[in-house]
C-alpha positions in Angstrom: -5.3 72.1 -24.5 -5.8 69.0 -21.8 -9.3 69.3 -22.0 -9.1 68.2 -26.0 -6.7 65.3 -25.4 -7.7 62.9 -27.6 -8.4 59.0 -25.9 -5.0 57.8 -27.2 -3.3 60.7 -25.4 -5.4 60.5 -22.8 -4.2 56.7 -22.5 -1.0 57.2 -22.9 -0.8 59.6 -20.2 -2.6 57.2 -18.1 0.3 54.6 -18.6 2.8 56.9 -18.5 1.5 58.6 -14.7 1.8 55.0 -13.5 5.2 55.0 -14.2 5.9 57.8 -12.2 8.6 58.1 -9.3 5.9 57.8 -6.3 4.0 54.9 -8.4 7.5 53.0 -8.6 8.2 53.6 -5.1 4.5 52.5 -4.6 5.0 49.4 -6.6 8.6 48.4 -5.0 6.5 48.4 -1.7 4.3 46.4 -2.9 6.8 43.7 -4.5 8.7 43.7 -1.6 6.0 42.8 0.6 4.6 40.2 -2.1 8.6 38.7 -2.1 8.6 38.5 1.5 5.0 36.6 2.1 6.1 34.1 -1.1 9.4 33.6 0.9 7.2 33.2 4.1 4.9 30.7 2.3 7.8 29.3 0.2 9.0 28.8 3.7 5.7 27.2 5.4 5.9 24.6 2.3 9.4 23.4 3.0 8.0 22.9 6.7 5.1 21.2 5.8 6.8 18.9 3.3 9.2 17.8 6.1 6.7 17.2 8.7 4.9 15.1 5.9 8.0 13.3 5.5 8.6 12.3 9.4 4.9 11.5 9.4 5.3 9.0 6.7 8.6 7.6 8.4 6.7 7.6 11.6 4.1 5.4 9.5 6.2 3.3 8.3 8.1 2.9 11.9 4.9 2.7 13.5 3.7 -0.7 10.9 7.0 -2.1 11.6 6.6 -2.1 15.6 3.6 -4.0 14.9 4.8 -6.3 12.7 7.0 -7.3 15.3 5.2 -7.3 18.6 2.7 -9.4 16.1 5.5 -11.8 15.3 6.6 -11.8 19.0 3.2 -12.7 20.2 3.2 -15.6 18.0 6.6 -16.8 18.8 4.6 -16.8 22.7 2.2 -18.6 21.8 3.9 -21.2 19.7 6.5 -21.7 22.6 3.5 -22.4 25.5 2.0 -24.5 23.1 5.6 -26.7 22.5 5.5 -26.9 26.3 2.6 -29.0 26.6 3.9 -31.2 24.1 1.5 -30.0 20.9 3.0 -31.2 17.7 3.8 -28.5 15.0 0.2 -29.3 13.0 -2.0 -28.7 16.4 0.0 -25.6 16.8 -0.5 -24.3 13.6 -4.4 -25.1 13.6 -4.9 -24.1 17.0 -2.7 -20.9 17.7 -5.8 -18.7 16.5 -7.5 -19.8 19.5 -5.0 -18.5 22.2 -5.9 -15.5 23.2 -3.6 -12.6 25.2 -0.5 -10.5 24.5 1.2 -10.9 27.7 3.0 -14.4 28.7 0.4 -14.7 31.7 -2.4 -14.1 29.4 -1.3 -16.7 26.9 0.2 -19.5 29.3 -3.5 -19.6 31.1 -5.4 -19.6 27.3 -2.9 -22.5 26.4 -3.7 -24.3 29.4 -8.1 -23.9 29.0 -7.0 -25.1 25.2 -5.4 -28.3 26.8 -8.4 -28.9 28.8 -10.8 -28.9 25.2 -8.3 -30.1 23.0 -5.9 -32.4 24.9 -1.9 -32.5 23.0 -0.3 -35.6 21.4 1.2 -37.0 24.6 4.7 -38.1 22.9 5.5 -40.1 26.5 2.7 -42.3 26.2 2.7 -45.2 28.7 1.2 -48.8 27.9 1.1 -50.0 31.5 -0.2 -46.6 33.2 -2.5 -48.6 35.3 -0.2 -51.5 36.4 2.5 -51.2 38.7 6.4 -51.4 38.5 8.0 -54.0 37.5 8.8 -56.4 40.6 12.9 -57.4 39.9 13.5 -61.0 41.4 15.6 -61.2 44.5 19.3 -62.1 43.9 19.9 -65.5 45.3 22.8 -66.3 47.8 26.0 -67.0 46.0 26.5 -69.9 48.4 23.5 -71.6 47.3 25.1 -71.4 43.7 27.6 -73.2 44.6 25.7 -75.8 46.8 23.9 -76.6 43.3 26.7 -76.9 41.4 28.7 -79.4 43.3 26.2 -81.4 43.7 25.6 -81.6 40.2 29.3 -82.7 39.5 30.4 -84.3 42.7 28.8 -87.8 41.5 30.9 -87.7 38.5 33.9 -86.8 39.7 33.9 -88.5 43.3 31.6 -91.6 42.0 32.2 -93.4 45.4 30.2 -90.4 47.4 26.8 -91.3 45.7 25.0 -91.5 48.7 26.0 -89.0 50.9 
């Protein structure tokens, strides 16, 4: 009687045998091991998210350390550049020319600067070539009063006009 089965019992056995005890136990294998790799991948995704996320704080880390050492170099430069007496405008025109990072490096570009583009000397001097100043010597306090009894003896003692 099997052998006359028509297709839709045929079919129907089909779905039924693949509900049988060793097809379930088959299939809860099978799900079991699916559930554990999509927890092990579920898993691997939550890892890889967070390592993205430290990357991108290390990124953003990572710009602001050069931010500042680009911001400390420049603070360097301006403060060699103040020391040999450029004003603010030469510093801000010329500090693209200094070259180095460390304060050796950027003290000896300041200085080859200075020798191409001398600073605004703020303690200019009119008489660099002439010499000090000579101060008169102080005159004998005797002889000030020598002087100024001889201009007032005569009118006081007019009889002593000739001596």
């Amino acid at each position: 009687m099997s052998e006359k089965r028509t297709e839709t019992e045929q079919l129907y056995d089909g779905m039924t045998a693949q509900n049988k005890p060793e097809d379930v136990e088959t299939q809860s294998e099978q799900s079991e091991e699916a559930e554990a790799i999509e927890d092990q991948t579920d898993a691997l995704l939550e890892i890889e998210r967070e390592i993205e996320s430290y990357q991108s704080k290390i990124a953003k880390l990572d710009e602001q350390l050069a931010g500042f050492k680009s911001e400390s170099i420049a603070a360097a430069k301006r403060k060699s550049m103040r020391e040999l007496h450029y004003n603010d405008d030469q510093i801000e025109r010329y500090l693209s020319h200094i070259e180095g990072e460390t304060v050796d490096e950027i003290k000896a570009s300041v200085l080859k600067l200075s020798m191409d583009i001398p600073p605004v000397d703020p303690y200019g001097d009119p008489s660099s070539m002439n010499g000090a100043k000579q101060k008169p010597t102080h005159a004998d306090p005797g002889e000030y009063g020598k002087q100024a009894a001889k201009r007032v003896m005569h009118k006081v003692f007019p009889h002593l006009r000739g001596r």
